[in-house]
C-alpha positions as CSV (number, residue, x, y, z in Angstrom):
1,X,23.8,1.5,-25.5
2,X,26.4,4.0,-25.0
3,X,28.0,5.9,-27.9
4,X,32.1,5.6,-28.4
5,X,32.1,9.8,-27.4
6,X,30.1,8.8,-24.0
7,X,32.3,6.0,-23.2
8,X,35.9,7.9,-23.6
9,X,34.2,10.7,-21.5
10,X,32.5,8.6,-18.4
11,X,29.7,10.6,-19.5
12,X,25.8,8.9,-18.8
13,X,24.1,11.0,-21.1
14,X,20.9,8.7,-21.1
15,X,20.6,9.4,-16.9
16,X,21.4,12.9,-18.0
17,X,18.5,13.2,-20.5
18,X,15.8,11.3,-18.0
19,X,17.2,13.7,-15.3
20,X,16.2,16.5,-17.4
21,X,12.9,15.7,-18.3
22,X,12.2,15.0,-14.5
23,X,13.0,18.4,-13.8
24,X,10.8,19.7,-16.5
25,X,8.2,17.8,-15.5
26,X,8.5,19.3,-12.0
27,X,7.2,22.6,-13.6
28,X,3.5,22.4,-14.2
29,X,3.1,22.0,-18.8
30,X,1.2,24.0,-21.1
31,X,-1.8,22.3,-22.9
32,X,-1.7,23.8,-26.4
33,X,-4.6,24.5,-28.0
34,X,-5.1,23.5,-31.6
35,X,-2.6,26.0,-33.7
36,X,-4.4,28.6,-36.0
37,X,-3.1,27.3,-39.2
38,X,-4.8,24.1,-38.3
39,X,-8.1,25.7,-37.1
40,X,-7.8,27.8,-40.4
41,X,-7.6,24.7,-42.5
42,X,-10.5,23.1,-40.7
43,X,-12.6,26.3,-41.5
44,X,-11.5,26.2,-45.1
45,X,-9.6,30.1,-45.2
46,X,-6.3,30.7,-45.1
47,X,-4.0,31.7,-42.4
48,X,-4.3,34.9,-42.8
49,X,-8.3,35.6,-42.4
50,X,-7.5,33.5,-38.9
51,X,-5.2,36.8,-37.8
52,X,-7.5,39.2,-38.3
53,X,-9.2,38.0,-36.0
54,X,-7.0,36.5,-33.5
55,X,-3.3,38.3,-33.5
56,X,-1.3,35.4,-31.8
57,X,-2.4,31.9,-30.3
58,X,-2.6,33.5,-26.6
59,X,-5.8,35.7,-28.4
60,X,-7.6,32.3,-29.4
61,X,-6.7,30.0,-26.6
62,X,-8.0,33.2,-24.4
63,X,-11.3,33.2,-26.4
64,X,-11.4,29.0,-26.4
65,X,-11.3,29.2,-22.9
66,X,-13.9,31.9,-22.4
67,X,-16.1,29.4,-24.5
68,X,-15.8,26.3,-22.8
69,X,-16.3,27.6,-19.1
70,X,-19.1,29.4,-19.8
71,X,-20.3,26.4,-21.4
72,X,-19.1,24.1,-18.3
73,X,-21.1,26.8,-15.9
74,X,-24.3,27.0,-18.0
75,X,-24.3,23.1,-18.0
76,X,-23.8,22.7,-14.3
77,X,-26.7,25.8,-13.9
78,X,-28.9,24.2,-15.9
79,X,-29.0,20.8,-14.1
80,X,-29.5,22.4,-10.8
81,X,-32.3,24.9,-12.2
82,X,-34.1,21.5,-13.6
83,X,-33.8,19.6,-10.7
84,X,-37.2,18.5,-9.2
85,X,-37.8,18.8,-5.7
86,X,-36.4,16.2,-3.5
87,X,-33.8,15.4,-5.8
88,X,-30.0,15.5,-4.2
89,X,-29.2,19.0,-5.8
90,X,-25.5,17.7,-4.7
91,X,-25.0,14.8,-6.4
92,X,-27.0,16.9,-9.3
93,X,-24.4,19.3,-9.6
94,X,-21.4,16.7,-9.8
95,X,-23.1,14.5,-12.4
96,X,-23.5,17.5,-14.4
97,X,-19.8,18.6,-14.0
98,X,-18.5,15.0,-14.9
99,X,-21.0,14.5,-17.7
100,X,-19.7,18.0,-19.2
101,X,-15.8,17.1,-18.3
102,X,-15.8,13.9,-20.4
103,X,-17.9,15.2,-23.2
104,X,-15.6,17.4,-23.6
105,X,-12.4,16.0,-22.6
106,X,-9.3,18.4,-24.4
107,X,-11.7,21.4,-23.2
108,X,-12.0,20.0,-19.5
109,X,-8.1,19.4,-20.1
110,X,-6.9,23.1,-21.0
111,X,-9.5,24.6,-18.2
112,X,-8.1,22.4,-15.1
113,X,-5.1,20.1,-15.8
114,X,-3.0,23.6,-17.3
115,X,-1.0,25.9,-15.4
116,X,-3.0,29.0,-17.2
117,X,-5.3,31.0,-15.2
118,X,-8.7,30.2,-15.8
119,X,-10.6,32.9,-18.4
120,X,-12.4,36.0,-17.7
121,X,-15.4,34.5,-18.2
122,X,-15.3,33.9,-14.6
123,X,-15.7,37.1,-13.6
124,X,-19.1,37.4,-15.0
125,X,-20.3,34.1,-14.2
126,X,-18.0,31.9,-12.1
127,X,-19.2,33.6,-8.7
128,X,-22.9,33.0,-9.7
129,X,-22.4,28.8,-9.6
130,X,-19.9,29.3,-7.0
131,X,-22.2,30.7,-4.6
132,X,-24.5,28.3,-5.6
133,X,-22.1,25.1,-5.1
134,X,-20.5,26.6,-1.5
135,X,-24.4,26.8,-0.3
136,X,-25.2,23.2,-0.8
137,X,-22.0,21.7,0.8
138,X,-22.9,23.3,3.8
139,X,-25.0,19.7,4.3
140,X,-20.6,18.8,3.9
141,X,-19.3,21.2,7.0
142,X,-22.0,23.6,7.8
143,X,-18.8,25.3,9.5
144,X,-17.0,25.8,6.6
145,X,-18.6,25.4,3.2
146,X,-16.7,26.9,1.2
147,X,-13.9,24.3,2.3
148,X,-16.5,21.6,2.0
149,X,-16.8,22.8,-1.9
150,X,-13.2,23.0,-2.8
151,X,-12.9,19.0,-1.3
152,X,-16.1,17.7,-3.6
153,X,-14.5,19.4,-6.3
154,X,-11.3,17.8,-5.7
155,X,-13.1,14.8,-5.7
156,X,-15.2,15.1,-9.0
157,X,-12.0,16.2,-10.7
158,X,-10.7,13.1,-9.6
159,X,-13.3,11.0,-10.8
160,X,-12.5,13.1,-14.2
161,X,-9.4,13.1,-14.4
162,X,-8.1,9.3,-14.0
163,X,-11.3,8.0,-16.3
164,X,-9.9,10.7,-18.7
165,X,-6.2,9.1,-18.4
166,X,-7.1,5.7,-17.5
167,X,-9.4,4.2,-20.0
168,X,-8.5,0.9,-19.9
169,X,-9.3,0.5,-16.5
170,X,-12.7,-1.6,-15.0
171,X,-13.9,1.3,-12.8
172,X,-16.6,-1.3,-11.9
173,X,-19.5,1.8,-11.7
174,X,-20.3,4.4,-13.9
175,X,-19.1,7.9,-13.0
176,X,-22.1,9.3,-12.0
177,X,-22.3,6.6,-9.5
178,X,-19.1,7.1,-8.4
179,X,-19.6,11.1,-7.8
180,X,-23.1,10.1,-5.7
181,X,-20.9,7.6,-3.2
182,X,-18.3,10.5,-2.9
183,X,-21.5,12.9,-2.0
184,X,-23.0,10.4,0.2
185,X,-19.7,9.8,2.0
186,X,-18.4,13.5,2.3
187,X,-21.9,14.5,3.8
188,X,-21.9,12.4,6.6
189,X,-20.0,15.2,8.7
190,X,-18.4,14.6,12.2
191,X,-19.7,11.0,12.3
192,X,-23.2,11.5,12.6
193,X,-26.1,10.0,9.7
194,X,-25.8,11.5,6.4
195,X,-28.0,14.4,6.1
196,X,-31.6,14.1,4.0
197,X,-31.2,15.2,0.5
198,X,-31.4,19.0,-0.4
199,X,-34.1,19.8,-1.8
200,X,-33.5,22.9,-3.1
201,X,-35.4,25.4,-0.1
């Protein structure tokens, strides 16, 4: 409904204030993280004992971040360090990134669905899996791994992303049988039979 002002002006502010939001929304939005008088109450200090250690929210949601990747790395190392031989170190290394994703899903959110820069943290040990992930989708595109890596981890963010968003939908399969199609199907390259398994050698 219209107010009396909008009506004597011709003026649709409704279209107005849903055209305005659209262009927001075409900017990439901020994921906050938890504000420090909140994380100071849920500590049981005041406000103040939370600045000393943390000047301004852009301190803690740095050292949140730095947290929560390394702990997404270590997760996804730690799979593919336990994983016997034989075993599809591929699909190994997706399950473990889903399984960490929705465990923790406002972490998973502020690390890969914000327009922030993800932490220093990788810097130390980001490369490390990196290297680790590009040299098992060579089974992908044995041309161009690296390539091959970004595309499963488009897809494994997928898989997060929507079951993160989407929870009332019947995905029919589990994630980590979704991820092990994705592999399946992304490794058979250039037509040909999908390759045996990785084993790790």
């Amino acid at each position: 409904m219209r107010s009396e002002d909008e009506t004597k002006s011709g003026r649709d502010l409704r279209a107005e204030l849903v055209a305005a939001a659209v262009d927001m929304l075409a900017r990439p939005q901020p994921i906050a993280v938890p504000s420090l008088r909140s994380i100071a109450r849920a500590c049981g200090v005041a406000p103040s004992a939370v600045y000393w250690h943390f000047p301004s929210e852009a301190d803690l949601r740095s050292a949140v971040l730095d947290a929560e990747y390394a702990s997404l790395i270590e997760a996804v190392e730690a799979a593919l360090d336990a994983a016997s031989d034989g075993t599809d170190r591929l699909a190994v290394a997706g399950d473990a990134y889903i399984a960490w994703a929705l465990d923790h899903p406002g972490a998973y959110q502020l690390l890969f669905e914000s327009a922030d820069e993800l932490p220093a943290t990788r810097a130390e040990h980001g490369p490390r899996l990196q290297r680790r992930i590009v040299e098992l989708a060579r089974r992908v595109d044995p041309d161009a791994p690296f390539a091959a890596a970004l595309l499963l981890w488009s897809a494994w963010h997928g898989v997060v992303s929507l079951r993160l968003h989407k929870t009332e939908w019947d995905w029919g399969m589990t994630a980590q049988e979704a991820n092990r199609r994705l592999v399946t199907v992304l490794s058979v390259h250039r037509g040909g039979p999908a390759p045996a398994p990785d084993n790790g050698t």
